[in-house]
PDB file of N, CA, C and O in Angstrom:
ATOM      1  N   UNK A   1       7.500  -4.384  14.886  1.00  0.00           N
ATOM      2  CA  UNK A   1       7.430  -3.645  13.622  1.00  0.00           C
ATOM      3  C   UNK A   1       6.859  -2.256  13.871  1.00  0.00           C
ATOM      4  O   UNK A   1       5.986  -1.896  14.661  1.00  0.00           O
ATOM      5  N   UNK A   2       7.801  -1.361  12.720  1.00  0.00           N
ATOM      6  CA  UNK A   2       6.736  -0.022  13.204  1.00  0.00           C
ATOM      7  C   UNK A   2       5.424   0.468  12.250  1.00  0.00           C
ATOM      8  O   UNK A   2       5.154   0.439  11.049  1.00  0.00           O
ATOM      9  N   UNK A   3       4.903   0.838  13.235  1.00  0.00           N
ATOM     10  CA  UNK A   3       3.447   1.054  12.087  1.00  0.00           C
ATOM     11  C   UNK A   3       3.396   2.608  11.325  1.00  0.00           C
ATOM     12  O   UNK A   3       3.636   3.718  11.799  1.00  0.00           O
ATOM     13  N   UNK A   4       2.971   2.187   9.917  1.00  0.00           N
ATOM     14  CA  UNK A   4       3.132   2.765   8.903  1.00  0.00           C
ATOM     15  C   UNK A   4       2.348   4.302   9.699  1.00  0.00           C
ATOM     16  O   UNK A   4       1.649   4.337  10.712  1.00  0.00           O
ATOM     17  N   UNK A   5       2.869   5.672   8.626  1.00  0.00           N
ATOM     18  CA  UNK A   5       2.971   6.796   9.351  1.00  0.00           C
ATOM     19  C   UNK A   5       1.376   7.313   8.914  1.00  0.00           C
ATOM     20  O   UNK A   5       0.914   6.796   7.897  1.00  0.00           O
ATOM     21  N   UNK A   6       0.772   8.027   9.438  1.00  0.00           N
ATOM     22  CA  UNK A   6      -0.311   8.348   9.559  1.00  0.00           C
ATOM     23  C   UNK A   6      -0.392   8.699   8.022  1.00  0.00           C
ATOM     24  O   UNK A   6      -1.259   8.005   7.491  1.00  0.00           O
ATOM     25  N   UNK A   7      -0.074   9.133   7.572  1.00  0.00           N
ATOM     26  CA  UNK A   7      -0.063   9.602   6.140  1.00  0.00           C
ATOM     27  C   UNK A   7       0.795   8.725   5.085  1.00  0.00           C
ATOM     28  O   UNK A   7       1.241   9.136   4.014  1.00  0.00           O
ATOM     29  N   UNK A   8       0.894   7.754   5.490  1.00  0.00           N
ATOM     30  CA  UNK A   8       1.440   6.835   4.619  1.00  0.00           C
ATOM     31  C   UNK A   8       0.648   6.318   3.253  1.00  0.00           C
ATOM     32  O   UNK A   8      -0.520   5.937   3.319  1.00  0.00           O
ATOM     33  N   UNK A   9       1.524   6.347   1.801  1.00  0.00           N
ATOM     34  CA  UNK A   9       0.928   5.734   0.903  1.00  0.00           C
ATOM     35  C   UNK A   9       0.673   4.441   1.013  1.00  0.00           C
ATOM     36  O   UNK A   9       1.422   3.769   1.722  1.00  0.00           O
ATOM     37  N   UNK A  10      -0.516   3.775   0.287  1.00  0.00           N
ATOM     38  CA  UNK A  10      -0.531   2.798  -0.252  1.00  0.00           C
ATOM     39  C   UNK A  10       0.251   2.164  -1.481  1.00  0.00           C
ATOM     40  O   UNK A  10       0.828   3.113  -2.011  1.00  0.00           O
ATOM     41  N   UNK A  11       0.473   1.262  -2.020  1.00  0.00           N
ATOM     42  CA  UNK A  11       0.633   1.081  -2.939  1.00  0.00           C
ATOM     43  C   UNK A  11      -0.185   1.573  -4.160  1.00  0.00           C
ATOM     44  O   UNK A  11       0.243   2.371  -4.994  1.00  0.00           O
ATOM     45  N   UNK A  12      -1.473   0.973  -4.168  1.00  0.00           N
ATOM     46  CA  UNK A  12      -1.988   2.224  -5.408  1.00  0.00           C
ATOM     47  C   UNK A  12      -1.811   3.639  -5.644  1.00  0.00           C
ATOM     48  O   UNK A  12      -1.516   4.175  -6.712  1.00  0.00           O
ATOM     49  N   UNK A  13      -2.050   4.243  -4.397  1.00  0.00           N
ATOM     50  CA  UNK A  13      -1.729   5.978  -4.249  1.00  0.00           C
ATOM     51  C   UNK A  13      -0.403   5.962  -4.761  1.00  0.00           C
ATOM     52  O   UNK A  13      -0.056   7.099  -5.083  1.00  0.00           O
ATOM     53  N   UNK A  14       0.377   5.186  -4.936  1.00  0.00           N
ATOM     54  CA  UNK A  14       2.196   5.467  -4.894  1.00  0.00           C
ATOM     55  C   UNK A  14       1.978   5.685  -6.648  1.00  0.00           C
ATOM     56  O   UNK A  14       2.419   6.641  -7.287  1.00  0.00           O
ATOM     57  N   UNK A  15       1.181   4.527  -7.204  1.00  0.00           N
ATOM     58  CA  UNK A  15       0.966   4.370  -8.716  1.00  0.00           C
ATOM     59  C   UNK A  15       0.571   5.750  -9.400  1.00  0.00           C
ATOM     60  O   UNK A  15       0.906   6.429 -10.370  1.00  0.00           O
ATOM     61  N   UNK A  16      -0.456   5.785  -8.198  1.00  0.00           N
ATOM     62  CA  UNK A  16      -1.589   7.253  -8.808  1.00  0.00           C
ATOM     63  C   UNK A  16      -0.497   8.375  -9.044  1.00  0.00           C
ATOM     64  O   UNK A  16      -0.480   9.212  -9.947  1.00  0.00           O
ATOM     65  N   UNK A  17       0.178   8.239  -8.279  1.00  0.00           N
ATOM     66  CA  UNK A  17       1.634   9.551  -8.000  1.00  0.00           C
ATOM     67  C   UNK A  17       2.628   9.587  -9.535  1.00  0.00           C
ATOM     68  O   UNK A  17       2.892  10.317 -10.490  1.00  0.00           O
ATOM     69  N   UNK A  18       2.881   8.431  -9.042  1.00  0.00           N
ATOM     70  CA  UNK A  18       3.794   8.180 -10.430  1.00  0.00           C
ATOM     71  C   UNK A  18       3.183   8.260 -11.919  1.00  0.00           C
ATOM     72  O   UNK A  18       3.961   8.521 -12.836  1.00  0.00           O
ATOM     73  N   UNK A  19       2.037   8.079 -12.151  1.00  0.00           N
ATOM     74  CA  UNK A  19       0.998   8.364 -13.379  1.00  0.00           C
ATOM     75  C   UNK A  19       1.236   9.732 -13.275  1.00  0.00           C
ATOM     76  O   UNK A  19       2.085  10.285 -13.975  1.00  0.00           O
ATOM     77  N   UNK A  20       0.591  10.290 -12.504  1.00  0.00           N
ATOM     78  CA  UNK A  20       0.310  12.106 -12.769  1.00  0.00           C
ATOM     79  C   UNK A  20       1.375  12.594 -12.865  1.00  0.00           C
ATOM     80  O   UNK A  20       1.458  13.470 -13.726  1.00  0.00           O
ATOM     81  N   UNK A  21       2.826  12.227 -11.944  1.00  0.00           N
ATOM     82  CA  UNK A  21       4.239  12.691 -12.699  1.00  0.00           C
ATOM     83  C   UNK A  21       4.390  12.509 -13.374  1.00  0.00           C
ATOM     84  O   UNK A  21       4.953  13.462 -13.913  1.00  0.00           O
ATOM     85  N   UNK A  22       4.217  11.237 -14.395  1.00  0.00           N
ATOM     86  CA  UNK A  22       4.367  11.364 -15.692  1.00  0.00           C
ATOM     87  C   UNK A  22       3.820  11.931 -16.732  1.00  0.00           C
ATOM     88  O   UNK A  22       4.361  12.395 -17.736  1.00  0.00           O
ATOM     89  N   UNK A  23       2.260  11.846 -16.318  1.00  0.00           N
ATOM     90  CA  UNK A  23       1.266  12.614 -17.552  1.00  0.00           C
ATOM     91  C   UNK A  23       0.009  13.571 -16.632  1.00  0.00           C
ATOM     92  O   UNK A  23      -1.171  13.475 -16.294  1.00  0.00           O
ATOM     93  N   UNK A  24       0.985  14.362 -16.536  1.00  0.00           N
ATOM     94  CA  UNK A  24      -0.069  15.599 -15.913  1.00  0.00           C
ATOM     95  C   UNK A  24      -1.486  15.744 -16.558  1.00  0.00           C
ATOM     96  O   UNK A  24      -2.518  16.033 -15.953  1.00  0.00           O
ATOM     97  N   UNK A  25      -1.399  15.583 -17.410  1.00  0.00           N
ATOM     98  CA  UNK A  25      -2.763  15.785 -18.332  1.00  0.00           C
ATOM     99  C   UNK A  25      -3.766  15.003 -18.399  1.00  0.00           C
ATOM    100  O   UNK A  25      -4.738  15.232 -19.118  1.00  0.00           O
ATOM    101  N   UNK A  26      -3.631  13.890 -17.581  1.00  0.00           N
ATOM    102  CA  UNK A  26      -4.681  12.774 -17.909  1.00  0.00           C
ATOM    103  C   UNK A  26      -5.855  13.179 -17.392  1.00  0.00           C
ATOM    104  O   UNK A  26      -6.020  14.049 -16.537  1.00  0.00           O
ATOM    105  N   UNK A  27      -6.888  12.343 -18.086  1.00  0.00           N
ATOM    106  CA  UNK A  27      -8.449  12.874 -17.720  1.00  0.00           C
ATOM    107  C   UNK A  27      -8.517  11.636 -16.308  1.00  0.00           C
ATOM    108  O   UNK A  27      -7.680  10.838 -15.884  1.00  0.00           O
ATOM    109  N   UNK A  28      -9.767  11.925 -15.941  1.00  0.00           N
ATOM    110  CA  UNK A  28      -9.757  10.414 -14.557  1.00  0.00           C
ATOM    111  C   UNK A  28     -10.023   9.503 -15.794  1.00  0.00           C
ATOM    112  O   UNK A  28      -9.262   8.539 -15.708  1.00  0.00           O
ATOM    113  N   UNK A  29     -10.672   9.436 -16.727  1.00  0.00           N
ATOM    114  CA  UNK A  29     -11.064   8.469 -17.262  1.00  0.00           C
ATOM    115  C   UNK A  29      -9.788   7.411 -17.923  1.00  0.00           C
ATOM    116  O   UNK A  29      -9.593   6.196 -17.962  1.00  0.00           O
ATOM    117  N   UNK A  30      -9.061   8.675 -18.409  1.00  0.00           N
ATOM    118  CA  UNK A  30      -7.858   8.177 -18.989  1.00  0.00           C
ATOM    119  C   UNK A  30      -6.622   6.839 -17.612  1.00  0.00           C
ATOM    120  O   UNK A  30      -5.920   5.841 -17.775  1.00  0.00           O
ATOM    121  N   UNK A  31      -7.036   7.701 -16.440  1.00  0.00           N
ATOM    122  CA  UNK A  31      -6.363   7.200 -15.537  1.00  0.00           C
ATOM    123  C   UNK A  31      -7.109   5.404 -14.680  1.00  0.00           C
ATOM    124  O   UNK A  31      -6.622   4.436 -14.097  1.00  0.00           O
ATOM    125  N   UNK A  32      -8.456   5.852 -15.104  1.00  0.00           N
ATOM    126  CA  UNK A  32      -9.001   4.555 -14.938  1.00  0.00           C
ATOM    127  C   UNK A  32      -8.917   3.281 -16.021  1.00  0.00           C
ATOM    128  O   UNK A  32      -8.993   2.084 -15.743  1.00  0.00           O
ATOM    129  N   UNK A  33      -8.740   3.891 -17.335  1.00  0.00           N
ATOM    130  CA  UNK A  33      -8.272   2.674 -18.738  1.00  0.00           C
ATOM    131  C   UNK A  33      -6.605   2.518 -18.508  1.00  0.00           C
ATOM    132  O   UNK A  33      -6.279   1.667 -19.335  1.00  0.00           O
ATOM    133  N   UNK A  34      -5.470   2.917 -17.814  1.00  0.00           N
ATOM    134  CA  UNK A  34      -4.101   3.250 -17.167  1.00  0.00           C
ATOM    135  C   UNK A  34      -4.102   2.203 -16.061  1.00  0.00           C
ATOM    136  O   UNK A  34      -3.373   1.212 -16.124  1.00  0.00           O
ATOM    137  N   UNK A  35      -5.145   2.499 -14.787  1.00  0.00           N
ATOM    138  CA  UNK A  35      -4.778   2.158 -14.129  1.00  0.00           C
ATOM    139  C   UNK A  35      -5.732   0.576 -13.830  1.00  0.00           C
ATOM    140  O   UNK A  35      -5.564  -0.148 -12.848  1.00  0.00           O
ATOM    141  N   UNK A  36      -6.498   0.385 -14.704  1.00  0.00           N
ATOM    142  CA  UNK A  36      -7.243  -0.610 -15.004  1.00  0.00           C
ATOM    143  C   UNK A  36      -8.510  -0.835 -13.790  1.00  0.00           C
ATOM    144  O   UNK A  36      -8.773  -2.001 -13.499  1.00  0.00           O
ATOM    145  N   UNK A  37      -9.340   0.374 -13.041  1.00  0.00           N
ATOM    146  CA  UNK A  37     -10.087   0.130 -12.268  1.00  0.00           C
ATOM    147  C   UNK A  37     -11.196   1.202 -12.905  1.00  0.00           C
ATOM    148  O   UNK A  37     -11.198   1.851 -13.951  1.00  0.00           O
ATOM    149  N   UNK A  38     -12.196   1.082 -11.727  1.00  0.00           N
ATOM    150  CA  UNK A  38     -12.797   1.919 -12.093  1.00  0.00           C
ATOM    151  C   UNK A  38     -13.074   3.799 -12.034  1.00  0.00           C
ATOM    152  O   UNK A  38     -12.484   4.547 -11.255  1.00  0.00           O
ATOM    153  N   UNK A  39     -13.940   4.163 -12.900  1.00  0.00           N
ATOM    154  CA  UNK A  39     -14.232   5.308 -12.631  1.00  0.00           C
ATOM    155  C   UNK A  39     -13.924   6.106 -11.458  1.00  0.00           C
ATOM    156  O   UNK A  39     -12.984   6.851 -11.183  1.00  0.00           O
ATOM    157  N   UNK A  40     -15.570   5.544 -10.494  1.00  0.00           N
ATOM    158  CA  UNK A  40     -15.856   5.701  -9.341  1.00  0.00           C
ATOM    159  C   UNK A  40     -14.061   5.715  -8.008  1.00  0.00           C
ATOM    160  O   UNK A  40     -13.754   6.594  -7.202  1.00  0.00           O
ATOM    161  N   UNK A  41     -13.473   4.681  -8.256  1.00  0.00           N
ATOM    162  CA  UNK A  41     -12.149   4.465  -7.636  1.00  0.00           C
ATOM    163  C   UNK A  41     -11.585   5.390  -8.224  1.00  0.00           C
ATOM    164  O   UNK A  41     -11.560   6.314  -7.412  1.00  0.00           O
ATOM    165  N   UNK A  42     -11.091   5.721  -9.193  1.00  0.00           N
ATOM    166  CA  UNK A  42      -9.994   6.979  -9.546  1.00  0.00           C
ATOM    167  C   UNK A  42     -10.577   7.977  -8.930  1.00  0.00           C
ATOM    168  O   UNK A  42      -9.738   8.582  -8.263  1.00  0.00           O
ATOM    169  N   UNK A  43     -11.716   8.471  -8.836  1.00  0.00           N
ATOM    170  CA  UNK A  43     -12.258   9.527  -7.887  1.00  0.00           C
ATOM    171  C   UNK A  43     -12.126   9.708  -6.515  1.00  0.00           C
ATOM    172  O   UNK A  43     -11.872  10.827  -6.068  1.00  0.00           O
ATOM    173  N   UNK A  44     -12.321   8.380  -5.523  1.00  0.00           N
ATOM    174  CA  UNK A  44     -11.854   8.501  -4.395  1.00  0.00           C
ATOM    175  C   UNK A  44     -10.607   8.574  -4.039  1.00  0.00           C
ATOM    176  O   UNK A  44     -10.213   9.161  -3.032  1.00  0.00           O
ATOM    177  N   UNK A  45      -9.891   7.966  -4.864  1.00  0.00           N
ATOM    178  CA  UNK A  45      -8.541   8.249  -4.784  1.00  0.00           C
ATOM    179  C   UNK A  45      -7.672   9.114  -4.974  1.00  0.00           C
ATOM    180  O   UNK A  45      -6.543   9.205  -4.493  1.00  0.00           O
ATOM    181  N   UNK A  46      -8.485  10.088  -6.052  1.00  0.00           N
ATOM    182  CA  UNK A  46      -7.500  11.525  -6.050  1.00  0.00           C
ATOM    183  C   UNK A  46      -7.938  12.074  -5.022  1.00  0.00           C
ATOM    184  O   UNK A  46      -7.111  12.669  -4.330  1.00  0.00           O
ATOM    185  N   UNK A  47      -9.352  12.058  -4.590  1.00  0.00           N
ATOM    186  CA  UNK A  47     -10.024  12.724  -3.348  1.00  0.00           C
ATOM    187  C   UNK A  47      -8.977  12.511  -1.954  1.00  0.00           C
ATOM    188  O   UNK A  47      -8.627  13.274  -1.054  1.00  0.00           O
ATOM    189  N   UNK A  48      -8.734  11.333  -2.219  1.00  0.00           N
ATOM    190  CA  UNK A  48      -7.849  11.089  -0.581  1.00  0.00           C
ATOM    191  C   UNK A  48      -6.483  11.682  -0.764  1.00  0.00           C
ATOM    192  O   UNK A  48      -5.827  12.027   0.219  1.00  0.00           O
ATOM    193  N   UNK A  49      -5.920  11.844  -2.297  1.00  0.00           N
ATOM    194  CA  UNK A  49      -4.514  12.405  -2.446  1.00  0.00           C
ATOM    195  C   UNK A  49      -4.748  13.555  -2.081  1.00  0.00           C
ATOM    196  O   UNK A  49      -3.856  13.921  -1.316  1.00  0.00           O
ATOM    197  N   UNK A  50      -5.772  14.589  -2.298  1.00  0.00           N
ATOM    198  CA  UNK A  50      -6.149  15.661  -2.586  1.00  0.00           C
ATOM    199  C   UNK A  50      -5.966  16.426  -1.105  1.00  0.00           C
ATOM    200  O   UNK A  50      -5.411  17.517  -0.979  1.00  0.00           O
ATOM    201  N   UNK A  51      -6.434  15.789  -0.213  1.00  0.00           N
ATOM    202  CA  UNK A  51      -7.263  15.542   1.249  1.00  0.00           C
ATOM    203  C   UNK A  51      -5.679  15.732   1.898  1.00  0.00           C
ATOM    204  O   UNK A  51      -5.454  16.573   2.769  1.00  0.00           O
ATOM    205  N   UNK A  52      -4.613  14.821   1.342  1.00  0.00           N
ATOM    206  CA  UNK A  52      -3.217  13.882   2.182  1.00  0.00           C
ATOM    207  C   UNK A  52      -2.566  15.268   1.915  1.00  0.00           C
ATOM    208  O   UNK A  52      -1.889  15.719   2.839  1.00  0.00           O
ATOM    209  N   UNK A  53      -2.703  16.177   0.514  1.00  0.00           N
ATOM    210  CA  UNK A  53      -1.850  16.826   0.630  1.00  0.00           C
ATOM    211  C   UNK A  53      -0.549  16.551  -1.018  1.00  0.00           C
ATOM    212  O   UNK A  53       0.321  17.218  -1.578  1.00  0.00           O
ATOM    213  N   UNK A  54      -1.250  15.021  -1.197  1.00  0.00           N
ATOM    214  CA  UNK A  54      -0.020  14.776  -2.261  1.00  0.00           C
ATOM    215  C   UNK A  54      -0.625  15.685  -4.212  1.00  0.00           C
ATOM    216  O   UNK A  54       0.284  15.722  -5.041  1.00  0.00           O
ATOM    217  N   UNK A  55      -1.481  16.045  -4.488  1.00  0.00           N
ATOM    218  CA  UNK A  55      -1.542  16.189  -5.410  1.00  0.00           C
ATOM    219  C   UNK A  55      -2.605  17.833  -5.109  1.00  0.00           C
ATOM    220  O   UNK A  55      -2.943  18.393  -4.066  1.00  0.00           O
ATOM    221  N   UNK A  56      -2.816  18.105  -6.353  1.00  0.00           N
ATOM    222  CA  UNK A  56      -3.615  19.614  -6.427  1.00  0.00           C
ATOM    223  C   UNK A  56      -3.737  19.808  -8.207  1.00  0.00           C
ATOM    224  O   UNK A  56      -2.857  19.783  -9.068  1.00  0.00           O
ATOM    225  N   UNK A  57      -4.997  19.975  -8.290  1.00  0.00           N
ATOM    226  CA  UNK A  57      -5.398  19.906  -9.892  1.00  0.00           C
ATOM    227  C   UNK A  57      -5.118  21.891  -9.829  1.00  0.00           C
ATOM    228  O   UNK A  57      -5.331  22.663  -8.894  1.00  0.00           O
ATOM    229  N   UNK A  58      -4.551  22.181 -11.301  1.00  0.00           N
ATOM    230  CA  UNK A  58      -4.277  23.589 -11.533  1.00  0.00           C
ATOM    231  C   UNK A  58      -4.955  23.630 -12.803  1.00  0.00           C
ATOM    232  O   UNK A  58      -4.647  22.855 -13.709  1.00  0.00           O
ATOM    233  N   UNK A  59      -5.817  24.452 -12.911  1.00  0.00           N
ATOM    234  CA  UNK A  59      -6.956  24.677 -14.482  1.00  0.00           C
ATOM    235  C   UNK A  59      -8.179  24.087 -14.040  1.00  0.00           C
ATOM    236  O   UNK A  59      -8.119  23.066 -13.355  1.00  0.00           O
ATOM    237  N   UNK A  60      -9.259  24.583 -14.335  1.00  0.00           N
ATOM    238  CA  UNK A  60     -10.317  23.940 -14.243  1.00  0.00           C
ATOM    239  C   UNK A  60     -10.811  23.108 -15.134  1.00  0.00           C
ATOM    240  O   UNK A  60     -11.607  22.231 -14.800  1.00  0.00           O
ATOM    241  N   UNK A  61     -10.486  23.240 -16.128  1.00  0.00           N
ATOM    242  CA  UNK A  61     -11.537  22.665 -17.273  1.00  0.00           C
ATOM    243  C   UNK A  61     -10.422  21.256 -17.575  1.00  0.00           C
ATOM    244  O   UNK A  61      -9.287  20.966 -17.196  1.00  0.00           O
ATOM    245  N   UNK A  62     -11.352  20.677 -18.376  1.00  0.00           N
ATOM    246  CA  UNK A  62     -10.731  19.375 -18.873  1.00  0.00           C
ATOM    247  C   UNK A  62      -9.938  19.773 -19.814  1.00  0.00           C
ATOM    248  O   UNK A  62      -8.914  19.146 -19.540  1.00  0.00           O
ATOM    249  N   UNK A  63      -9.670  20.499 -20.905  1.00  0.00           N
ATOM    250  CA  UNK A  63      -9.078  20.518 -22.182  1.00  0.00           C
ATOM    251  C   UNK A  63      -7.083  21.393 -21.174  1.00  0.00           C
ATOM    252  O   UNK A  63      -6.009  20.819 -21.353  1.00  0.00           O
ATOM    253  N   UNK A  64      -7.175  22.421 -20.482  1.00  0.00           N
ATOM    254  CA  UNK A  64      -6.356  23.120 -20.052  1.00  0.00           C
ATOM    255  C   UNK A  64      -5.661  22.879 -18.641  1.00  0.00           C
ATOM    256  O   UNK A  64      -4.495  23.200 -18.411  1.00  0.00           O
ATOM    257  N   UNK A  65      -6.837  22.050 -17.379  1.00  0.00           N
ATOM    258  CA  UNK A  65      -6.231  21.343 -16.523  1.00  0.00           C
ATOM    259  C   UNK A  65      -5.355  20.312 -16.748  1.00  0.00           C
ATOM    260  O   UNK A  65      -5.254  19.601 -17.748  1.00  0.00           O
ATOM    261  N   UNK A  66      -4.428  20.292 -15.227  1.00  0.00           N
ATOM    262  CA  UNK A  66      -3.452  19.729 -15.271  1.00  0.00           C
ATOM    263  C   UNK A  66      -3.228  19.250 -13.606  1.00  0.00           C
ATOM    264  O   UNK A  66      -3.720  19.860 -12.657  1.00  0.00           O
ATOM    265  N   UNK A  67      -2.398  18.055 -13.501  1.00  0.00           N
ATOM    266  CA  UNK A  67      -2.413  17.571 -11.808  1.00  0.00           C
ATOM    267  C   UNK A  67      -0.913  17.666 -11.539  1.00  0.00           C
ATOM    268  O   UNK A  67      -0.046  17.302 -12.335  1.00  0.00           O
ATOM    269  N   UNK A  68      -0.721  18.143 -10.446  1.00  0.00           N
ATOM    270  CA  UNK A  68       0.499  18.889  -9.952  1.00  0.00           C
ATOM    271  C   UNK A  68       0.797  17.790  -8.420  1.00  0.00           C
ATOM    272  O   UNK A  68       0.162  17.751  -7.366  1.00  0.00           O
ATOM    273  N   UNK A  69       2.387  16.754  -9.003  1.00  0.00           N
ATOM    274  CA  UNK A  69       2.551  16.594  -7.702  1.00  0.00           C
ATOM    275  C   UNK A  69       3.409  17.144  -6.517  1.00  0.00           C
ATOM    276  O   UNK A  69       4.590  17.479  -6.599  1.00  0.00           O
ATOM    277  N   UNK A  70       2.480  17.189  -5.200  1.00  0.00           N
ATOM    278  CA  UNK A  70       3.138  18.468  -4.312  1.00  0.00           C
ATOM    279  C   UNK A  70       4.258  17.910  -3.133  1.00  0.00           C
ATOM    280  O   UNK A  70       4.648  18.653  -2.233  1.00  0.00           O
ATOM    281  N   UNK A  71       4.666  16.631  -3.263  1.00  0.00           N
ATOM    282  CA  UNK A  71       5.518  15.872  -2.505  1.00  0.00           C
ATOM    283  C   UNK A  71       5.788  14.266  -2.762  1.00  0.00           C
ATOM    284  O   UNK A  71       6.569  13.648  -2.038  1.00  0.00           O
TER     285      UNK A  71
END
């Protein structure tokens, strides 16, 4: 078998992807009552998207930010 590529999604990350394509706007909080975990986890997890390359928040603030997926 070949082993998955250094940058390979998980299955959750694949979810996280498909959420923010759909609703750019979500708060983490919103994405943690969505994605049914916690807080703390929606945080590391955009952190590692963030890190991979797959996502990039545009706006700073909560009311006008928005998450942009980049592949």
């Amino acid at each position: 078998a070949t082993p998955p590529a250094k940058d390979a999604l998980t299955e959750l990350e694949e979810r996280f992807l498909s959420l923010l394509s759909a609703e750019a706007t979500l708060s983490r909080t919103q994405m943690a009552e969505r994605l049914e975990m916690g807080l703390d986890t929606v945080k590391e997890y955009l952190r590692k998207l963030r890190e991979k390359g797959y996502i990039e928040r545009i706006g700073g603030n909560k009311r006008t930010g928005r998450w942009v997926v980049k592949r």
